[in-house]
Backbone bond lengths (Angstrom), bond angles and torsions (degrees), N, CA, C in turn:
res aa  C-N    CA-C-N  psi(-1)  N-CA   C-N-CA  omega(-1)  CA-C   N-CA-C  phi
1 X - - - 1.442 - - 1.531 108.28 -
2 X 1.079 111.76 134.12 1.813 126.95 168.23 1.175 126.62 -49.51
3 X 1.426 132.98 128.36 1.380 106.52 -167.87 1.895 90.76 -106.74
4 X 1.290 103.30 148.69 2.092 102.97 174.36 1.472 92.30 -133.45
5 X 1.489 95.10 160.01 1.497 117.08 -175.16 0.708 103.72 101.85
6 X 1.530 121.66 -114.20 2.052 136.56 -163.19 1.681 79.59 -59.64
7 X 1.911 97.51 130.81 1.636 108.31 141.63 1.863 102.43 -124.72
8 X 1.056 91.74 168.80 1.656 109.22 -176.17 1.670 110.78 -106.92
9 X 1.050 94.93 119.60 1.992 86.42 159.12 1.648 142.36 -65.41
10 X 0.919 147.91 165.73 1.425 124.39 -154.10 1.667 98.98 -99.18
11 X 1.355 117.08 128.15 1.529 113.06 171.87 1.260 116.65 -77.55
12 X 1.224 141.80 53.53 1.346 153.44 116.18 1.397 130.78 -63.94
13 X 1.076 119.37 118.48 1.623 125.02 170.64 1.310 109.61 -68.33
14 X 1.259 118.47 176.25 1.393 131.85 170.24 1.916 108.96 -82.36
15 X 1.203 121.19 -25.45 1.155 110.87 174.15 1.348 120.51 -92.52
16 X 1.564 118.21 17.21 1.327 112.10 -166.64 1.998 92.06 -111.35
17 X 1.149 98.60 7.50 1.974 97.69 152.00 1.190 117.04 -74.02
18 X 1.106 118.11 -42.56 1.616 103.97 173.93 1.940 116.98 -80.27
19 X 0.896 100.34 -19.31 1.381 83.43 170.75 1.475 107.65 -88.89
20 X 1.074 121.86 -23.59 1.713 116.87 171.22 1.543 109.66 -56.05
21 X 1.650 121.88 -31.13 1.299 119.54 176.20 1.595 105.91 -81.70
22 X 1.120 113.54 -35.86 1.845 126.09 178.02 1.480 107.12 -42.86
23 X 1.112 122.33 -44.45 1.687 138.70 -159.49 1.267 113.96 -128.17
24 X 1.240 123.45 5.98 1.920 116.31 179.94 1.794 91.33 -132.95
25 X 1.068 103.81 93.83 1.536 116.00 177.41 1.448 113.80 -49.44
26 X 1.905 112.86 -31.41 1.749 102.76 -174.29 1.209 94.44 -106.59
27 X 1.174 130.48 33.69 1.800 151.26 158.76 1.789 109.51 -88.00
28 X 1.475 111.72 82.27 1.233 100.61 165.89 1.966 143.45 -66.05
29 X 1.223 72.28 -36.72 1.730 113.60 -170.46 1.425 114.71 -124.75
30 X 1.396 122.56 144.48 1.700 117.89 152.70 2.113 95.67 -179.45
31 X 0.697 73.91 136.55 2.000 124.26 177.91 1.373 115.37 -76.86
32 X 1.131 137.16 146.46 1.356 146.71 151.87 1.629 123.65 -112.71
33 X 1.202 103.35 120.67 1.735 114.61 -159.78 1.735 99.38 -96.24
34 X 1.155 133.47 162.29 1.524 129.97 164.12 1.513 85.36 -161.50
35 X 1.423 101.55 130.31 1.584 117.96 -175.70 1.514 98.35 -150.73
36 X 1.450 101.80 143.16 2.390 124.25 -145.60 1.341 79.15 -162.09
37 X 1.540 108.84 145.24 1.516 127.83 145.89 1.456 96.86 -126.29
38 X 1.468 110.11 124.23 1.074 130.63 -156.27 1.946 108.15 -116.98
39 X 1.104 132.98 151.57 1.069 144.17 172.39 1.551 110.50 -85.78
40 X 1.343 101.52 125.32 1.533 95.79 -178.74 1.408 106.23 -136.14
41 X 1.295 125.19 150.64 1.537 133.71 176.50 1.708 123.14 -146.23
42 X 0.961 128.09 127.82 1.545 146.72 -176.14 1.306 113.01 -133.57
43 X 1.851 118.83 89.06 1.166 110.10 135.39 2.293 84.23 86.38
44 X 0.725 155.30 -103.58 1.561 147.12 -144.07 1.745 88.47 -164.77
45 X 1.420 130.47 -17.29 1.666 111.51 153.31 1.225 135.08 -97.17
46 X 1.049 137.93 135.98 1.029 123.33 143.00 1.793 147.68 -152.51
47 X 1.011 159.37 155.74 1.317 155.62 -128.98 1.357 131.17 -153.84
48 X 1.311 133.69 147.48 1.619 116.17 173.31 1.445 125.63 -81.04
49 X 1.278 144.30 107.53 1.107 135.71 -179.07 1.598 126.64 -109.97
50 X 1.478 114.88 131.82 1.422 114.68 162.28 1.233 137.54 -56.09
51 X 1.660 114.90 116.70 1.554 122.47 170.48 1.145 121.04 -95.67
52 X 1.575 126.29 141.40 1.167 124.06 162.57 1.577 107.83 -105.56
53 X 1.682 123.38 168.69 1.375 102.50 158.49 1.500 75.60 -136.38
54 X 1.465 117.67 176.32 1.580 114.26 -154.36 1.761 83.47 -172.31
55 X 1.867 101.40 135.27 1.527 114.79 166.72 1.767 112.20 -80.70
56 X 1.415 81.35 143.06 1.602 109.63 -163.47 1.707 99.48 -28.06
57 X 1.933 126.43 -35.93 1.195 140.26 -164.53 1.157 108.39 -70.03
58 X 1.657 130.69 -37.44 1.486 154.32 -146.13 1.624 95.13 -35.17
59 X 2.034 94.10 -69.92 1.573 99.26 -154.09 1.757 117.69 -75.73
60 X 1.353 103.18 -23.33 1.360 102.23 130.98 1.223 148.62 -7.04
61 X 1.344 128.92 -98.44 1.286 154.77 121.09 1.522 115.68 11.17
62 X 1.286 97.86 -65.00 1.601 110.55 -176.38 1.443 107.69 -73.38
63 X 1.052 124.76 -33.47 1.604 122.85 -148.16 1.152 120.52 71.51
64 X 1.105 114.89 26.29 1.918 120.12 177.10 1.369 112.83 -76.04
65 X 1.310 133.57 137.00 1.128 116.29 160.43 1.771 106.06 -120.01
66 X 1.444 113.22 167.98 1.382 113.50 178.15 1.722 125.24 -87.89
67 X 1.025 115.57 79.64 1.473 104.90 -147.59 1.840 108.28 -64.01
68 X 1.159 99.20 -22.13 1.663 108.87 -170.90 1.943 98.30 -135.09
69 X 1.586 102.35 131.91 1.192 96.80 162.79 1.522 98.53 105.59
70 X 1.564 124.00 -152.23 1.769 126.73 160.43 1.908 119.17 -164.79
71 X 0.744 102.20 -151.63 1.456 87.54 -158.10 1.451 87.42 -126.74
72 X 1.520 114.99 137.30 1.450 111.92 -172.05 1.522 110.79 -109.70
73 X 1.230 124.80 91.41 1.198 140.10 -174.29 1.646 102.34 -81.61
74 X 1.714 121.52 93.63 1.383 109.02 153.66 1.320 105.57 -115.97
């Protein structure tokens, strides 16, 4: 049976990608994802929007490219 309502967040950190590549030998690659829908407001609008935050490797990885805009590496 399905459980609805309560969901859980994943107990993984963001630094535990590299040790997943450190210790899983047929592990070439791996990424750390962080995904928020966030409340946002400007002035008399405002809306919920999706965040990602994504390791420097991500678009990489993915084959994404940025077609518009750039990639904010701090």
């Amino acid at each position: 049976m399905a459980m609805r309502g309560k969901t859980e967040s994943s107990k993984l950190k963001t630094s535990d990608s590299k040790v997943i590549v450190e210790n899983c030998p047929h592990i070439a690659e791996a990424t750390a994802v962080i995904q928020e829908t966030m409340a946002v407001s400007f002035e008399s609008e405002e809306g919920s929007f999706g965040i990602s935050g994504v390791e420097s490797n991500y678009f990489e990885m993915s084959g994404i490219e940025v077609d518009i805009g750039q990639i904010n590496k701090r």
